[in-house]
ZAMARGU-4260 file (C-alpha; in steps of 0.2 Angstrom, whole numbers, plus 5000, padded with zeros to 4 digits):
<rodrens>
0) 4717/4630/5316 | 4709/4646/5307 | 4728/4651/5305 | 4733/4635/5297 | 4716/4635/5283
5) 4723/4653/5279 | 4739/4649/5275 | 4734/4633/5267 | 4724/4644/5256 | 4735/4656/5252
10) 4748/4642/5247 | 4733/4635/5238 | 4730/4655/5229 | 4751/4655/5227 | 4751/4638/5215
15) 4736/4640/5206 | 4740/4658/5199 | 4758/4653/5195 | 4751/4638/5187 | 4747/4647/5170
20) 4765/4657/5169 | 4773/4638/5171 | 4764/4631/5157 | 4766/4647/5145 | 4777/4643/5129
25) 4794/4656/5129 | 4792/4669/5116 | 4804/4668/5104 | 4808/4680/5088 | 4803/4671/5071
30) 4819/4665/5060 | 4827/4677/5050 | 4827/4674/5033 | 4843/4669/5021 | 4854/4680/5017
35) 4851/4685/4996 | 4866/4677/4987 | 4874/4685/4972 | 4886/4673/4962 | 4900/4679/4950
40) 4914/4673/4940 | 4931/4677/4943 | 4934/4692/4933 | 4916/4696/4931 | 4907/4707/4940
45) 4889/4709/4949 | 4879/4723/4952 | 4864/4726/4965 | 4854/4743/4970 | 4852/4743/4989
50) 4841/4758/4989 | 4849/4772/5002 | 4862/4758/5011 | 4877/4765/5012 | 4894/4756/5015
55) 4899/4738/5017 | 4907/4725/5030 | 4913/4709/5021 | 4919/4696/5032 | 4934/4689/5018
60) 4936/4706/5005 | 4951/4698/4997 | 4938/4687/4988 | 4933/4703/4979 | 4936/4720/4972
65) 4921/4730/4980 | 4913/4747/4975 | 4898/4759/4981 | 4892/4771/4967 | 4876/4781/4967
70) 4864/4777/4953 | 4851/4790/4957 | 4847/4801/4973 | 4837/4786/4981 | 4849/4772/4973
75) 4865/4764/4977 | 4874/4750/4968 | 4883/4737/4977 | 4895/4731/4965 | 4908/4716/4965
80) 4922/4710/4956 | 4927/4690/4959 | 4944/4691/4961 | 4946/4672/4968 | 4937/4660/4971
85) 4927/4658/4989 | 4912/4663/4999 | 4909/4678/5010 | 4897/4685/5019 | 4892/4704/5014
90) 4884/4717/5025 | 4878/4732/5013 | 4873/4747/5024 | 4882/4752/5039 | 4875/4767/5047
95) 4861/4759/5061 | 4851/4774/5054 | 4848/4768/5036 | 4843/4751/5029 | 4857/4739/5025
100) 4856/4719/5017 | 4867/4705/5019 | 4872/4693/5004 | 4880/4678/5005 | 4894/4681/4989
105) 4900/4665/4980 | 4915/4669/4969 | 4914/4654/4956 | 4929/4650/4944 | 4933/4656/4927
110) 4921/4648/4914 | 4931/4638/4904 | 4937/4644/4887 | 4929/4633/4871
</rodrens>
């Protein structure tokens, strides 16, 4: 009988501590936030300083003619042409060492002459 009250209690132990883990809520990483959007015109062309990002990944670069330059020892430009019309997604900054930003690029049409 002594044997049985034991193991009842350690049962009893077993549930109650794993009680607290059943009812914690999942941790879960807060949303990202949207990626910056740069709109340009066919034809036109859009700059933005990305600070020390070097490099860029676009998932559709036919939509545009793309250029890195170097404004000043701690800037870089992103700069895009629209060549046709469409959206892509741009990742500015491809060494995992440096900072890098992703922009959702809309290519617009012409503007219509007057």
């Amino acid at each position: 009988m002594l044997r049985f009250a034991a193991a009842a209690a350690a049962a009893a132990w077993c549930l109650a501590s794993a009680a607290p883990a059943a009812r914690a809520q999942p941790v879960t990483d807060p949303p990202l936030p949207p990626p910056s959007r740069i709109e340009v015109r066919v034809g036109e062309t859009a700059e933005r300083h990305v600070g020390i990002a070097v490099g860029y990944r676009c998932d559709d670069p036919s939509l545009l003619q793309i250029e890195m330059k170097t404004r000043t020892e701690q800037t870089n430009a992103f700069v895009v042409t629209g060549v046709k019309e469409g959206t892509t997604m741009c990742r500015v900054g491809t060494d995992p060492h440096r900072p890098s930003v992703v922009y959702e690029v809309r290519v617009l049409p012409r503007r219509g002459r007057r």
